[in-house]
DRENGUVEX-43567 format. One line per field, with one value per residue: residue in three letters; residue number from 1; x, y, z of N, C-alpha, C in turn; chain. Coordinates in Angstrom, 1 decimal, m for minus. Atoms other than C-alpha are relative to their C-alpha. Example, Ala and Ser with C-alpha at 12.3 -4.5 7.8 and 13.67 -1.06 7.14 Angstrom:
REM DRENGUVEX-43567
code: c(ALA SER);
pos: c(1 2);
nx: c(0.9 m0.9);
ny: c(m1.2 m1.1);
nz: c(0.0 0.0);
cax: c(12.3 13.7);
cay: c(m4.5 m1.1);
caz: c(7.8 7.1);
cx: c(0.9 m0.8);
cy: c(1.2 1.1);
cz: c(0.0 0.8);
unit: c(A A);
***
This chain:
REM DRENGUVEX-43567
code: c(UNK UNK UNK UNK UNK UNK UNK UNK UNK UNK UNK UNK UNK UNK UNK UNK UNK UNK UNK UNK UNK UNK UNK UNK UNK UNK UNK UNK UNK UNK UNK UNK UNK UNK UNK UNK UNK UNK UNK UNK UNK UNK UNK UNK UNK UNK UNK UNK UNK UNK UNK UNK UNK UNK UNK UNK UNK UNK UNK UNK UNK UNK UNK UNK UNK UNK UNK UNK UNK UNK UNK UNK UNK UNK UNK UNK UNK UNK UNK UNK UNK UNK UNK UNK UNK UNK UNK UNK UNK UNK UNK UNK UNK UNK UNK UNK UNK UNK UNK UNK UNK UNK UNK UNK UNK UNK UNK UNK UNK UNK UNK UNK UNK UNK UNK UNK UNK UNK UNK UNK UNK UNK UNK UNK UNK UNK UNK UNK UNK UNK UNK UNK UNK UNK UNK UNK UNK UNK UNK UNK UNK UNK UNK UNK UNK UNK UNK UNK UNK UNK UNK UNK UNK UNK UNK UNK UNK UNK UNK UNK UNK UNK UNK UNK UNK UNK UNK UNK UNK UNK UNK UNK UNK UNK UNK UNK UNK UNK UNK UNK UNK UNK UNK UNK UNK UNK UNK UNK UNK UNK UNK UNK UNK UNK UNK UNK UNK UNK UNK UNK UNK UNK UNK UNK UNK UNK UNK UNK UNK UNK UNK UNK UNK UNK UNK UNK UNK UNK UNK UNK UNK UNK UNK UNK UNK UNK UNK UNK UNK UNK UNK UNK UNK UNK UNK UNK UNK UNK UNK UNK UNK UNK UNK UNK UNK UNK UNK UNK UNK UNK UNK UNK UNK UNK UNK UNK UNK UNK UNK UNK UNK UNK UNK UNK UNK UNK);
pos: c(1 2 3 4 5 6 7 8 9 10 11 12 13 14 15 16 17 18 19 20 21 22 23 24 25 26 27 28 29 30 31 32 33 34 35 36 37 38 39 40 41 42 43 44 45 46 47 48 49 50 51 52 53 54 55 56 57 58 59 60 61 62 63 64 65 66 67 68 69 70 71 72 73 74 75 76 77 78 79 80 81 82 83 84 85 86 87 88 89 90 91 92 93 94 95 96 97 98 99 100 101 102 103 104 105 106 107 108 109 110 111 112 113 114 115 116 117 118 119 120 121 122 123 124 125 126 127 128 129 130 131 132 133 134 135 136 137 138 139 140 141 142 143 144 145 146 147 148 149 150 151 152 153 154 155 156 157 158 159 160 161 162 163 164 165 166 167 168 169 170 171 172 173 174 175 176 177 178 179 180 181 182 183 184 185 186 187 188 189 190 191 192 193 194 195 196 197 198 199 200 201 202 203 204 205 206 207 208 209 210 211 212 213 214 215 216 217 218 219 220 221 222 223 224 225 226 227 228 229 230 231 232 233 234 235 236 237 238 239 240 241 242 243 244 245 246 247 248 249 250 251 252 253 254 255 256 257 258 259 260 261 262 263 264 265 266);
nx: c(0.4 m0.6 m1.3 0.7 0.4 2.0 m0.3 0.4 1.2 1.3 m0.3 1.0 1.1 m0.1 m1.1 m1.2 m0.3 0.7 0.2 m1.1 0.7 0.5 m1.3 m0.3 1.0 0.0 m1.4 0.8 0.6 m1.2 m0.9 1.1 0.4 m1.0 m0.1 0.8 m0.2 m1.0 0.4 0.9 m0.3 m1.4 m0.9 m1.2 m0.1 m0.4 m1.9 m1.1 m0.1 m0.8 m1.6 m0.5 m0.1 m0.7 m1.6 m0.9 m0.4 m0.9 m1.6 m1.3 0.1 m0.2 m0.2 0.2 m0.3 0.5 1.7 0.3 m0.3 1.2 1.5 0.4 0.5 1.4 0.7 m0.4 0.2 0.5 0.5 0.3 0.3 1.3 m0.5 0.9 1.0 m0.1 m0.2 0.9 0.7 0.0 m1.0 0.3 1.7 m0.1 m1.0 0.4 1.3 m0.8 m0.8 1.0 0.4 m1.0 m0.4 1.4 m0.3 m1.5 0.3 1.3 m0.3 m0.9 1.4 0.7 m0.5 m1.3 0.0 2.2 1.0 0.5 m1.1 m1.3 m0.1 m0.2 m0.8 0.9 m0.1 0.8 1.2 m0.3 m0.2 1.4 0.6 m0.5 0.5 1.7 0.4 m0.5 0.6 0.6 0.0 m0.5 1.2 0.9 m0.8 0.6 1.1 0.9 m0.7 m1.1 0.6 0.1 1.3 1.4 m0.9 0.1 0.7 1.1 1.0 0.2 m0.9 0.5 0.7 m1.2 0.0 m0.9 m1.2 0.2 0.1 m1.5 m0.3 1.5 0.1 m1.4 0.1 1.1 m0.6 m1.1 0.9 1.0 m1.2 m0.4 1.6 0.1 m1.2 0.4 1.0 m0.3 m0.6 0.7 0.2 1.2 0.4 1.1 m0.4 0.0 m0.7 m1.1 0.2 0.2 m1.4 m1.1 0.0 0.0 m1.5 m0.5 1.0 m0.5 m1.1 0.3 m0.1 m1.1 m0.6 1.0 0.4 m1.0 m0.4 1.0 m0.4 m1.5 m0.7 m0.7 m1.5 m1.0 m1.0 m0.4 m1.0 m1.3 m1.2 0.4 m1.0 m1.2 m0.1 0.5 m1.2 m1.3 0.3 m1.0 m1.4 m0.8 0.0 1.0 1.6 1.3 0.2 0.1 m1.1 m0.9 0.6 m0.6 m1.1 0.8 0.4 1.5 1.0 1.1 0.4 0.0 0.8 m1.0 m0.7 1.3 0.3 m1.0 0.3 1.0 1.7 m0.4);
ny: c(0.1 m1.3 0.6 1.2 0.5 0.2 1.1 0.7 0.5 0.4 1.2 0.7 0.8 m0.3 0.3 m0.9 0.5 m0.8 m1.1 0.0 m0.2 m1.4 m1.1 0.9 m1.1 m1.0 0.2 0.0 m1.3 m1.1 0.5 0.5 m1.1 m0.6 0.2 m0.5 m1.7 m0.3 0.4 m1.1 m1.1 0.2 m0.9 1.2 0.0 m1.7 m0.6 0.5 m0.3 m2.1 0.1 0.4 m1.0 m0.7 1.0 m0.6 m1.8 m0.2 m0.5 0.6 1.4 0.6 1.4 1.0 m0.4 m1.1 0.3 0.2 m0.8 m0.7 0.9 0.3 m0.9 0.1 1.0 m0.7 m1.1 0.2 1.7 0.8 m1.3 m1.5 m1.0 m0.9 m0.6 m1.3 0.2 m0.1 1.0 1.7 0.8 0.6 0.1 1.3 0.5 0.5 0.6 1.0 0.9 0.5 1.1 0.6 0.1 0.9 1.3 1.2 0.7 1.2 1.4 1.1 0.4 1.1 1.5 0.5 0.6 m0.4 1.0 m0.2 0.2 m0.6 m1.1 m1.0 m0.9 m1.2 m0.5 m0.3 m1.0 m1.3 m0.4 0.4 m0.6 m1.6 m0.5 m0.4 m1.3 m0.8 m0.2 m1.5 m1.1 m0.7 0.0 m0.9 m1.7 m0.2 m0.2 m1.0 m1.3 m0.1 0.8 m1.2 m0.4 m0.2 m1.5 m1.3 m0.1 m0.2 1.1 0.2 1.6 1.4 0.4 1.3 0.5 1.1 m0.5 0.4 1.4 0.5 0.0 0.2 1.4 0.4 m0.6 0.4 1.3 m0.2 m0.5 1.3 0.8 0.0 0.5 1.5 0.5 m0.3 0.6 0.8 0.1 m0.4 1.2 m0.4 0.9 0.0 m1.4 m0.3 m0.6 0.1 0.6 m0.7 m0.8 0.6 0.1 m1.0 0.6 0.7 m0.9 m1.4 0.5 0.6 m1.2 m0.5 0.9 0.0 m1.2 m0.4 m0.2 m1.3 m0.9 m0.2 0.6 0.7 m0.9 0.1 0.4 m0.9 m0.8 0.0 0.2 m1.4 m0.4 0.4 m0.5 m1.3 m0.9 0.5 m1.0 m1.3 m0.1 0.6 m1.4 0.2 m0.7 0.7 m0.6 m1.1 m0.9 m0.2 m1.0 m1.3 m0.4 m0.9 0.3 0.5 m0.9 0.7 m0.9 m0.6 1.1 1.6 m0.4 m0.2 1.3 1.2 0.6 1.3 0.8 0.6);
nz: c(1.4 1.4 0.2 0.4 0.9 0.4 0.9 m0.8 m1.1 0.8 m0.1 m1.6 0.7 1.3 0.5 0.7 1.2 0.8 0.2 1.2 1.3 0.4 0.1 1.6 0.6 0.3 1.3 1.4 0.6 m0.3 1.0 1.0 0.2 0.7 1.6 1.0 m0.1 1.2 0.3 0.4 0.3 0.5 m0.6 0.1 1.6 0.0 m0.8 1.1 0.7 m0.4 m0.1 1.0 0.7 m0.6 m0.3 1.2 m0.3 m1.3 0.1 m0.6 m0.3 m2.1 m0.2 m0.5 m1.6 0.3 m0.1 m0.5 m1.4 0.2 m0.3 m1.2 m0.3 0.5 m1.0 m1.9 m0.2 0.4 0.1 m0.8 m1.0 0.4 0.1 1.2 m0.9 m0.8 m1.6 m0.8 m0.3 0.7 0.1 m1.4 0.1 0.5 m0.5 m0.7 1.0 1.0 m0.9 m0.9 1.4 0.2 m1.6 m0.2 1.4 m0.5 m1.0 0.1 0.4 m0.7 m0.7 0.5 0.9 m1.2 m0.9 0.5 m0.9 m1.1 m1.2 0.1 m1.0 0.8 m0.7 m0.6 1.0 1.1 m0.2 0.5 1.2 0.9 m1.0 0.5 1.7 m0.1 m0.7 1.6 1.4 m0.3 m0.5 1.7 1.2 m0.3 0.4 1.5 0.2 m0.4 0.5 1.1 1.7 0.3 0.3 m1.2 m0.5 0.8 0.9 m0.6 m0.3 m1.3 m0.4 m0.1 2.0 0.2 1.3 0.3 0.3 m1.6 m0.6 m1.2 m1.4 m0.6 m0.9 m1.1 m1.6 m0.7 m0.7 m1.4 m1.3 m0.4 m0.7 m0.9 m1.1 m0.4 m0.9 m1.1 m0.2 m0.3 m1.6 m0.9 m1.2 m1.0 0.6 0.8 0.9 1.2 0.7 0.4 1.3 0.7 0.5 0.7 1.5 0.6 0.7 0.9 1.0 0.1 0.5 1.2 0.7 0.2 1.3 1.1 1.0 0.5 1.1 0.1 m0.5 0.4 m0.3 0.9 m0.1 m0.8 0.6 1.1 m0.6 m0.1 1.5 0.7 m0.7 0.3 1.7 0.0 m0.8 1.5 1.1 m0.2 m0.5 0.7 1.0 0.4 m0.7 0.3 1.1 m0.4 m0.1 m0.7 m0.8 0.3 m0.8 m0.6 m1.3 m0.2 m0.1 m0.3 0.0 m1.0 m1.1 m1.3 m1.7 m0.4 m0.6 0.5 1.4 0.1 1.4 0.8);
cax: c(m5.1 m2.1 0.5 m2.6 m2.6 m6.3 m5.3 m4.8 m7.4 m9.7 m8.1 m10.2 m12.9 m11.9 m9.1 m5.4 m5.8 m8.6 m7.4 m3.9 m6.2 m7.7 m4.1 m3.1 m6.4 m5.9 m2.3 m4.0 m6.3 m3.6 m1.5 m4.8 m6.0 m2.6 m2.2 m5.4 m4.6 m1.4 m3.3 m6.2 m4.2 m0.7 1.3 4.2 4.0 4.5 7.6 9.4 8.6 9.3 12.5 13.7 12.7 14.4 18.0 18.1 17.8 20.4 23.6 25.5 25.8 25.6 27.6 26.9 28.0 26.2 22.4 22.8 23.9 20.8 18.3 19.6 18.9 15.6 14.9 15.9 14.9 12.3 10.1 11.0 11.1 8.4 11.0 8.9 6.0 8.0 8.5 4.5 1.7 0.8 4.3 3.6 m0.1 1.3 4.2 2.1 m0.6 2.5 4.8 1.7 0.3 3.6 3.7 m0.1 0.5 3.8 2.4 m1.0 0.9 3.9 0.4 m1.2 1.2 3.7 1.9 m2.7 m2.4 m4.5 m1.7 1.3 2.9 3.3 6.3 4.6 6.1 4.4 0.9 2.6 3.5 0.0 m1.7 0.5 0.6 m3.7 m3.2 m0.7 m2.6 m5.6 m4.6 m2.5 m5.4 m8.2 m5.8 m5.5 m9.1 m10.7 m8.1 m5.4 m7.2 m6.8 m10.5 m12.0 m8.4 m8.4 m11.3 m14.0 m15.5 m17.3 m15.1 m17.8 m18.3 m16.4 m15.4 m13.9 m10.5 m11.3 m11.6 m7.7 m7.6 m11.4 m11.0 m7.2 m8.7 m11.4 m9.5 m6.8 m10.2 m12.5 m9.1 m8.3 m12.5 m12.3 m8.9 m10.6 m13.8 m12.4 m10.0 m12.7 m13.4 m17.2 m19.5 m22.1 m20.2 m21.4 m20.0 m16.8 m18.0 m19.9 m16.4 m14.6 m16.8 m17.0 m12.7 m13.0 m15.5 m13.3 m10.0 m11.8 m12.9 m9.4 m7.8 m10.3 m10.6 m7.6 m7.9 m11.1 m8.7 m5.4 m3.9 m1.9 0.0 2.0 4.0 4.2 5.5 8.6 9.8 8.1 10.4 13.7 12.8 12.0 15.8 18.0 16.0 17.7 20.9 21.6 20.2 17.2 14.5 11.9 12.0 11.2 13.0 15.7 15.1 15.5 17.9 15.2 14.5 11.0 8.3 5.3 3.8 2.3 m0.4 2.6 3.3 m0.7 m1.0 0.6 0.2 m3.0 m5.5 m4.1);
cay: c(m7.8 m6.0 m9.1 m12.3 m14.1 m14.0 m16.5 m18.8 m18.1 m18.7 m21.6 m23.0 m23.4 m22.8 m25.1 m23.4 m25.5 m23.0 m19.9 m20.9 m21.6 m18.1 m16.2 m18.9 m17.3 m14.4 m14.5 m15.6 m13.1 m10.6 m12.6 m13.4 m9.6 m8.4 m10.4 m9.2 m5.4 m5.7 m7.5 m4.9 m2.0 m3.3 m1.3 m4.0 m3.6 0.2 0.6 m1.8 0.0 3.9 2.4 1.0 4.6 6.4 3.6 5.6 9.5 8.3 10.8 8.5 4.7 3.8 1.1 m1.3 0.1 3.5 1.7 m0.1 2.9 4.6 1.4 1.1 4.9 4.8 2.0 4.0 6.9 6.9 3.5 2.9 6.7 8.5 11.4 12.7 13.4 16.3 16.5 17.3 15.4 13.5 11.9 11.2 9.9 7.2 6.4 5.6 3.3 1.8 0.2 m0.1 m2.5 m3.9 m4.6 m6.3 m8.7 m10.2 m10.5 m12.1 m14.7 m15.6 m15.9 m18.2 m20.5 m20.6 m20.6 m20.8 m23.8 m23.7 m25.0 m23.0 m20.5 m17.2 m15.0 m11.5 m9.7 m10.6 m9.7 m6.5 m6.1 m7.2 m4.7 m1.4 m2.2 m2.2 0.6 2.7 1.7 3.6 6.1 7.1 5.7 7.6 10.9 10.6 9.9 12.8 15.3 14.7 13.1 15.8 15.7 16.4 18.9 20.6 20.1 20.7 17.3 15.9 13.1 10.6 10.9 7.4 6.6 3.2 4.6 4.7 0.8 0.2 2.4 2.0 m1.7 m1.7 0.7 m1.4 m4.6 m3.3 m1.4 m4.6 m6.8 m5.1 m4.6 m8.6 m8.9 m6.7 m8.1 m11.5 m10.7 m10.0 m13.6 m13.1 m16.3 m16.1 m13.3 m12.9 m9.7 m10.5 m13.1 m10.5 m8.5 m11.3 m11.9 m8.2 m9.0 m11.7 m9.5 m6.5 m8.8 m10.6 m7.1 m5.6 m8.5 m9.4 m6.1 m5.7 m5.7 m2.7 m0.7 0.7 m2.2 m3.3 0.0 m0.9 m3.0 m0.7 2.1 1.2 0.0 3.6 5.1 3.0 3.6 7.5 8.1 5.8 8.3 11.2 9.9 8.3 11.9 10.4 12.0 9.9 11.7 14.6 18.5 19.1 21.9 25.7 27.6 30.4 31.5 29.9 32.1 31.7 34.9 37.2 34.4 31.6 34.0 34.6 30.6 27.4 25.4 23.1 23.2 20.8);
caz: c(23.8 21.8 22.4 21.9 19.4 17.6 15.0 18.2 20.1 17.1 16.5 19.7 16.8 13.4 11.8 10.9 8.3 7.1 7.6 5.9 2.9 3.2 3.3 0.0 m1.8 m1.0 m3.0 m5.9 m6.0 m5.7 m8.5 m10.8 m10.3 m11.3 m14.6 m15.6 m15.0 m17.1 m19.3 m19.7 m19.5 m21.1 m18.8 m18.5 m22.5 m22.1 m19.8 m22.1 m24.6 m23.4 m22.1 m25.4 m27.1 m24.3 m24.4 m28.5 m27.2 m24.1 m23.9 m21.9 m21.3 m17.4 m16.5 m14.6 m10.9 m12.3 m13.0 m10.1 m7.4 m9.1 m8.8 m5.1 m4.6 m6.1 m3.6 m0.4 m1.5 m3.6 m2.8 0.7 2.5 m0.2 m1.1 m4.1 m1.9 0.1 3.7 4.2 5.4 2.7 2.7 6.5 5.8 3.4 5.4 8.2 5.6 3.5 6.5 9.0 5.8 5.6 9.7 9.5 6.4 7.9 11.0 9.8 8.0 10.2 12.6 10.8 9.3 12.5 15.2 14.3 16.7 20.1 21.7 20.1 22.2 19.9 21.3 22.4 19.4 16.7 17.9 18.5 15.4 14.0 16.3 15.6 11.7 11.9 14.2 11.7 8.8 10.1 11.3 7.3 5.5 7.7 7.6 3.7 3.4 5.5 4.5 1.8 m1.4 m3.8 m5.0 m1.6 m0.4 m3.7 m5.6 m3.1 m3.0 m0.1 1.9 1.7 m2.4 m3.2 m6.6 m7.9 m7.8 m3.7 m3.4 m2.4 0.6 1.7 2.0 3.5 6.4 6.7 6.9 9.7 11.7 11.7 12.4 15.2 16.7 16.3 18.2 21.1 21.3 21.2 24.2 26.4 26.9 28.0 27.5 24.8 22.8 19.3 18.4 18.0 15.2 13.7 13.3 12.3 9.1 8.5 8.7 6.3 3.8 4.1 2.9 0.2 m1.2 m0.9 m2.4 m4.7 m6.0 m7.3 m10.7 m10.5 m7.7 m7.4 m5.9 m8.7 m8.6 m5.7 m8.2 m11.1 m8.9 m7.9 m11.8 m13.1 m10.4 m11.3 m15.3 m14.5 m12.2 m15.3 m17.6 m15.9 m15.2 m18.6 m20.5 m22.1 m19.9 m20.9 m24.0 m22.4 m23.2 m21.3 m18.5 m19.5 m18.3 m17.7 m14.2 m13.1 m13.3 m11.3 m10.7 m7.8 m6.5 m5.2 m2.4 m1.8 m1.0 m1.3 m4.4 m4.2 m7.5 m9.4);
cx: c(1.2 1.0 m1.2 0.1 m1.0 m0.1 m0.3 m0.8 m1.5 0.1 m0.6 m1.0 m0.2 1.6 0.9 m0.2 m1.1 0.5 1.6 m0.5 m0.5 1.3 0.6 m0.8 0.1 1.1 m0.4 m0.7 1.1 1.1 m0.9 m0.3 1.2 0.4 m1.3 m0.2 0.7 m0.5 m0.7 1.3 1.8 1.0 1.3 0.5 1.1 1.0 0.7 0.4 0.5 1.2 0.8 0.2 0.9 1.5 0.5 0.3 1.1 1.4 0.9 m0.3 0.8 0.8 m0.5 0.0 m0.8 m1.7 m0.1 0.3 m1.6 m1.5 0.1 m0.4 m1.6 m0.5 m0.4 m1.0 m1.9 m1.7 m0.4 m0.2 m1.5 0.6 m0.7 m1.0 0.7 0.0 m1.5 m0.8 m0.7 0.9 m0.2 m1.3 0.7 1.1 m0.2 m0.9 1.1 0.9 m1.6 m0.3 0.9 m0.1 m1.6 m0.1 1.3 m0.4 m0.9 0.6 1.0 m1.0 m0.2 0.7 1.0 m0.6 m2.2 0.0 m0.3 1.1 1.6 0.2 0.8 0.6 m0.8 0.2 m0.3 m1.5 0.7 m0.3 m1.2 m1.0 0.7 m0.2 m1.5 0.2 0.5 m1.1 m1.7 0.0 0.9 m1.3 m1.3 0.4 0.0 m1.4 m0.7 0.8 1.1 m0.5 m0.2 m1.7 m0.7 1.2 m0.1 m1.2 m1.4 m1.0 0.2 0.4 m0.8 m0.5 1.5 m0.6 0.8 1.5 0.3 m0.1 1.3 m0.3 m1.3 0.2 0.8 m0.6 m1.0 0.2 0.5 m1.4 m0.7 1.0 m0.2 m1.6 0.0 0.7 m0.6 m1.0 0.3 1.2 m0.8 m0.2 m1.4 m1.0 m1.2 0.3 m0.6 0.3 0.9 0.0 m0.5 1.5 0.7 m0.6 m0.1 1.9 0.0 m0.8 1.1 1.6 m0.2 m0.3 1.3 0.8 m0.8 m0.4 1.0 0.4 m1.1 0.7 2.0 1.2 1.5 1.2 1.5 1.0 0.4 1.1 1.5 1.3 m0.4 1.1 1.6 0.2 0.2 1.9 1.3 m0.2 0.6 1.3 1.1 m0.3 m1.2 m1.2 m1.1 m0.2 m0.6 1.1 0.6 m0.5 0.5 0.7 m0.4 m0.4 m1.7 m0.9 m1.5 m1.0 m0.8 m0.9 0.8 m0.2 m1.5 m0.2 0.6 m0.7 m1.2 m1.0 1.3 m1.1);
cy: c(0.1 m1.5 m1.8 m0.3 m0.3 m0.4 m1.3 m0.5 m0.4 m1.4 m1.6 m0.5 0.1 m1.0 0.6 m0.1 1.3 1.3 0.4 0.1 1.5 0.7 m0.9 1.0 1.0 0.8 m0.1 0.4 1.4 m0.4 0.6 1.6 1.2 0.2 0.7 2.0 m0.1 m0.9 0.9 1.0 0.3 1.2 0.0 0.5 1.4 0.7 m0.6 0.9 1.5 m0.6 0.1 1.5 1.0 m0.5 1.2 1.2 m0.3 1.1 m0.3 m1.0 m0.5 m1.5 m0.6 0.3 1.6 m0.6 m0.8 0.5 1.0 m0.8 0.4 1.6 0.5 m1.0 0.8 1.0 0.5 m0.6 0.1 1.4 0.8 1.0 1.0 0.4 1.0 m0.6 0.1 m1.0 m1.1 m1.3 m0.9 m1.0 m1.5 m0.7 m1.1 m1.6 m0.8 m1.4 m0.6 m1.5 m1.2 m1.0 m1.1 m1.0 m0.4 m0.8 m1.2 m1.2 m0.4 m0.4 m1.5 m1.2 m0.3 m0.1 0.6 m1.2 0.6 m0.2 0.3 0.9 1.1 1.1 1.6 0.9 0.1 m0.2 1.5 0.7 m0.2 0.8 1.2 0.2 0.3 1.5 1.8 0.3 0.7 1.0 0.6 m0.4 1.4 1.4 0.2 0.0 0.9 1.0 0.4 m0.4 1.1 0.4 0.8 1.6 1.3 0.5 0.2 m0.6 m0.2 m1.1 m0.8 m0.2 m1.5 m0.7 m1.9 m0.1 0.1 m1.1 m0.6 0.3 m0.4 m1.2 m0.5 0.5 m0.7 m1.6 0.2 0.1 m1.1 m1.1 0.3 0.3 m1.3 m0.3 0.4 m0.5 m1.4 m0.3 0.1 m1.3 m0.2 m1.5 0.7 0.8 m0.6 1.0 m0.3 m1.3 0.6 0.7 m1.0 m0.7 1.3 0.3 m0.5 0.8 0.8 m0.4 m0.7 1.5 0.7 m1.1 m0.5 0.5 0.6 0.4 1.5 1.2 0.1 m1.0 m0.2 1.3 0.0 m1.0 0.8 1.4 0.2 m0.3 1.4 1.0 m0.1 0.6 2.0 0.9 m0.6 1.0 0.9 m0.1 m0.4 1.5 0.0 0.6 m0.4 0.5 1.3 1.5 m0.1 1.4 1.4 0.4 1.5 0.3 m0.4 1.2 0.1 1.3 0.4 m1.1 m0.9 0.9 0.4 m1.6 m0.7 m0.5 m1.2 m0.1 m0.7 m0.4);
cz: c(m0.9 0.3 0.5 m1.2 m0.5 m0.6 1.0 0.7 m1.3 m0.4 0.9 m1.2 m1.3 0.1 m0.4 m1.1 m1.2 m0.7 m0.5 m1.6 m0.5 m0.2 m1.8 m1.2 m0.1 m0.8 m0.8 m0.4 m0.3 m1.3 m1.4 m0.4 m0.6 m1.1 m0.8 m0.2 m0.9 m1.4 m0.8 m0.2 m0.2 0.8 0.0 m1.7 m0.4 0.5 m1.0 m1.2 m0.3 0.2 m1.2 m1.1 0.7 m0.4 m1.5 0.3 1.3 m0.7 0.6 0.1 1.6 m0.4 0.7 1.8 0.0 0.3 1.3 1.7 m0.5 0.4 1.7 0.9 m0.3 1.1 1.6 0.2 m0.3 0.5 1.5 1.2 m1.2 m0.3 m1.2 0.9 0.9 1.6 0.5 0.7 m0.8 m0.1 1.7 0.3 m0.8 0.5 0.7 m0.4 m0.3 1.1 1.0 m0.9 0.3 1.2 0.0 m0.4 0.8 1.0 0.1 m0.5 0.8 1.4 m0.1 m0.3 1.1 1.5 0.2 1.2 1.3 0.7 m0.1 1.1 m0.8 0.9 m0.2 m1.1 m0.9 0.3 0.1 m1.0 m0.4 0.6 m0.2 m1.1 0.1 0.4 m1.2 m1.3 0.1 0.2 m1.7 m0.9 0.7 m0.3 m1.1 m0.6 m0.2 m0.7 m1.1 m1.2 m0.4 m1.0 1.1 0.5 m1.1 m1.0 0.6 0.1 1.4 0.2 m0.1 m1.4 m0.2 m2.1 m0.1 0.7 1.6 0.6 0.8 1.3 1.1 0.5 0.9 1.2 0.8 0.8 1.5 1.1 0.3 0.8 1.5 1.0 0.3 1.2 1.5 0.3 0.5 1.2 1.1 0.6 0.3 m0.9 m1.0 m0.8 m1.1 m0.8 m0.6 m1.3 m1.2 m0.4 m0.6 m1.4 m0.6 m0.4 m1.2 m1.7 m0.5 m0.8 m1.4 m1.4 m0.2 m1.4 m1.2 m1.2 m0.8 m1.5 m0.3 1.3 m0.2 0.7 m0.9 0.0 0.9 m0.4 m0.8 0.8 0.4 m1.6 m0.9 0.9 m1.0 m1.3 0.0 0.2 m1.1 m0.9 m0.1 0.0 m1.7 m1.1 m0.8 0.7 m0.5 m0.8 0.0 m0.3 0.9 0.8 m0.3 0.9 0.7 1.2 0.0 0.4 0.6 0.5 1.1 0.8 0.4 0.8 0.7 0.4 m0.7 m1.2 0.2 m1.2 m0.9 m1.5);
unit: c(A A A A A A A A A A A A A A A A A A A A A A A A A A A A A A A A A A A A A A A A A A A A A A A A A A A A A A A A A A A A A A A A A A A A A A A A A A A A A A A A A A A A A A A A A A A A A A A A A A A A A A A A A A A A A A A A A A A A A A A A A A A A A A A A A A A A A A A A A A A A A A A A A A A A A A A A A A A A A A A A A A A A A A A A A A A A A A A A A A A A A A A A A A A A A A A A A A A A A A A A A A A A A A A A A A A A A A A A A A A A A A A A A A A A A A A A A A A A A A A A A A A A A A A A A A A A A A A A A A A A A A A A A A);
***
């Protein structure tokens, strides 16, 4: 199963031609649902504009080899390891979700558009890859779900209360877990199957919701993040702090309950 191609073998009775059109669509939801977020909730509007009030409070002027050892450290660091999240398990939880994602989506489309025909012969690697990312990305979304969301870790809600604000990861986990039921079901092979069709429109359901939904979940943040990042580490470096005070020189005070338990009510 883990090194088939399930593009291919569906290919036997579904056109590439189709399910190129569905990965197209699902771009333009994901474009369409973007513009209308920054749109609604002028966000774009709003970094410009913090920046520009920050560039007047700056106490130094980055050059040129300065903003861009800071962007490419904000990439590394930031962006592409999670270093603001800490060494714990939430940083491990979205690590798993953010690349798995990454590893599923490459795969699905260099799938589909390089080799969806019945009679390609798709090198064993990218199923791999399209079968670990799924795998990954359940296993960081399910782990964040059940145990890291800080309403249910620190606020003593019950894991299955779902708000809006739950539609990103709900549908990503749901895509990868239906993907990969399809992929196994449809390796089996067995005449007369109909599960494995069942799974593969509870797939295409679970992808149109994700993507779809982009403009009512937090999809759209996984653009904004990385230029709120970049804007946040220039802020520090050039003196401006986002217009924020500068940090006392007071020792930090946090008083006898830190050493009674770690830091979780937020």
């Amino acid at each position: 199963m883990i090194s088939v191609n399930p593009f291919a073998v569906l290919a036997e009775s579904v056109s590439p031609v189709f399910m190129q059109a569905f990965v197209v669509l699902m771009v333009l939801l994901i474009v369409i649902g973007t513009l209308l977020d920054i749109i609604h909730k002028k966000n774009v509007r709003y970094f410009f504009e913090n920046a520009k009030k920050a560039k007047l409070s700056a106490t130094k002027k980055l050059s040129t080899g300065e903003r861009i050892s800071v962007i490419s450290k904000t990439l590394v660091s930031d962006i592409a390891t999670t270093s603001e999240l800490g060494a714990g398990k939430r940083r491990v939880a979205h690590l798993l979700g953010m690349y798995g994602t990454l590893l599923f989506w490459i795969g699905s489309g260099v799938m589909i558009f390089c080799y969806s025909n019945a009679s390609s012969d798709t090198p064993s690697f990218w199923p791999i890859i399209w079968h670990v990312g799924a795998i990954m990305t359940v296993l960081g979304g399910s782990w964040f779900w059940f145990f890291l969301r800080v309403d249910v870790y620190s606020e003593a809600q019950p894991w299955y209360r779902i708000i809006k604000a739950d539609l990103f990861v709900l549908a990503l986990v749901a895509s990868s877990l239906t993907g990969l039921i399809w992929s196994y079901l449809q390796s089996l092979d067995l005449n007369d199957r109909w599960d494995d069709k069942v799974f593969l429109v509870l797939f295409i359901v679970s992808n149109l919701v994700l993507f779809g939904g982009v403009y009512w979940s937090k999809f759209a943040h996984m653009f904004y993040k990385p230029g709120a990042a970049i804007q946040k580490n220039l802020a520090e470096a050039d003196g401006s702090r986002d217009n924020l005070p500068p940090e006392a020189d007071a020792p930090k005070q946090f008083g006898l309950g830190i050493s009674r338990e770690n830091p979780k009510h937020y």
